[in-house]
N, C-alpha and C positions, 0 to 999 in steps of 0.2 A: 781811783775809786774801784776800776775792774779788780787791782791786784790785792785790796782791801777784800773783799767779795770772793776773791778765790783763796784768800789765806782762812776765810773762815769759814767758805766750804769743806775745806782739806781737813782743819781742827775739829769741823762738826762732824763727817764720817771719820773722823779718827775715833771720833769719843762714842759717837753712835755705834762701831765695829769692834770696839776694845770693850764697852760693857755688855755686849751679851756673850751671854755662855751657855752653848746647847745643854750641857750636865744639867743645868738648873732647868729645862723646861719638860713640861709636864708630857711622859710620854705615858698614852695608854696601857694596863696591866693588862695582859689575856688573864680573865676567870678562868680559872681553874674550873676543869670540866667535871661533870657529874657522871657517878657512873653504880652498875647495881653490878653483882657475879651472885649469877646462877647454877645453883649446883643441886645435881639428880643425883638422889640415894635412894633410890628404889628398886626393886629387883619384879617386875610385877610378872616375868616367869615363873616364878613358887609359887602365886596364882593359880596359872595358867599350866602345871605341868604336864596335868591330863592330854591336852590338847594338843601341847606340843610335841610330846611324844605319839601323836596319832596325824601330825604335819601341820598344825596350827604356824603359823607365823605373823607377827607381832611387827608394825612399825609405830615408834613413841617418837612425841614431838612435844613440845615447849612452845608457847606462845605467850609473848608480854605483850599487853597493851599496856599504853604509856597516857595520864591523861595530866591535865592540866587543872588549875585553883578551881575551872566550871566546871570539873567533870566532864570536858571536851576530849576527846580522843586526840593525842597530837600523831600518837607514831606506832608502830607496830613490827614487836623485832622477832624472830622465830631462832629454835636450836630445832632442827630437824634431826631423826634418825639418831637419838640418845639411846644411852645405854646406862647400867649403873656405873658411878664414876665420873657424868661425861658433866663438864663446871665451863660456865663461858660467861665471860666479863662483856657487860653491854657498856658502851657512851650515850646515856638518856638524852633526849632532845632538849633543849635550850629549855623550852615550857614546862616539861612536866613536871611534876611535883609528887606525885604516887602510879604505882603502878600495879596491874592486877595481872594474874599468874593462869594459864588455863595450860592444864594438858591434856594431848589427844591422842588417845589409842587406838590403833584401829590395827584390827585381828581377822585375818583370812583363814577362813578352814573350810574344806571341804567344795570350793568354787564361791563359797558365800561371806562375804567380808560383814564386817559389824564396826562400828566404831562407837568408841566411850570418852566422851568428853566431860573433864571434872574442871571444877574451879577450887584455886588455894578461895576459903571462907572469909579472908581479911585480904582489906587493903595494906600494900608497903607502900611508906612515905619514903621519898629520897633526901637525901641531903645537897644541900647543893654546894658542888665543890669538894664531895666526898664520896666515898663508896662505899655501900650496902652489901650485903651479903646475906642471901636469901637460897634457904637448904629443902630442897621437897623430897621427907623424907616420906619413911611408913605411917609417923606421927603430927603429919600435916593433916589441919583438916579441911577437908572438902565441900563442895558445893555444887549444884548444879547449875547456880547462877552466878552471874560476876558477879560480883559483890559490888562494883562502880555504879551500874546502869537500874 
């Protein structure tokens, strides 16, 4: 009886170990990440020439906010210290779905700084699993408000 019992142990993990086969089982895909490139074509010294040639100086910054299907704010990525030219590729948060554009100038002359905050006037939707491409040029239009909130 024992040796009955162990020969059909043996036959059961033989057949239990010979039919599986790791290829066939389901391994998770990583999603493909989502992502936007930011790119500054603006010159806003032809502006400002007066000033600068009188010792104005200029720092520009980039700020995305990142929101989500409720208009929740998930994330918040910055290009500091642009110039024209200057183009940076973000990885969007897991959540977000659109994303609104503000940039900030802020101009010292004289001991007295100012700063000038604009909004792009539309929302950009993401793709998910794709990337966007979003250009602030001269022909952007702006806003004083986000356009999200």
């Amino acid at each position: 009886m024992k040796s009955k019992l162990i020969y059909f142990l043996v036959a059961f993990a033989t057949l239990v170990f010979t039919s599986c086969d790791p290829s066939g089982l389901d391994t998770p895909t990583k999603e493909k990440e989502t992502t936007y490139t930011i790119s500054y074509a603006m010159d806003n010294r032809t502006l400002f020439e007066e000033y600068i040639s009188q010792g104005a100086t200029f720092k520009e910054s980039i700020v995305v906010y990142e929101y989500n299907d409720k208009n929740e704010r998930v994330n918040i990525q910055d290009m500091e210290n642009i110039k024209y030219g200057t183009k940076k590729t973000f990885t969007a948060h897991s959540l977000a779905e659109k994303i609104a554009v503000c940039i900030e100038i802020e101009m010292s002359y004289k001991g007295e700084t100012a700063d000038y905050t604009r909004w792009v006037a539309q929302v950009i939707y993401l793709e998910k699993g794709a990337n966007i491409n979003f250009t602030f040029d001269g022909e952007t239009r702006v806003s004083s408000y986000c356009p999200v909130d």
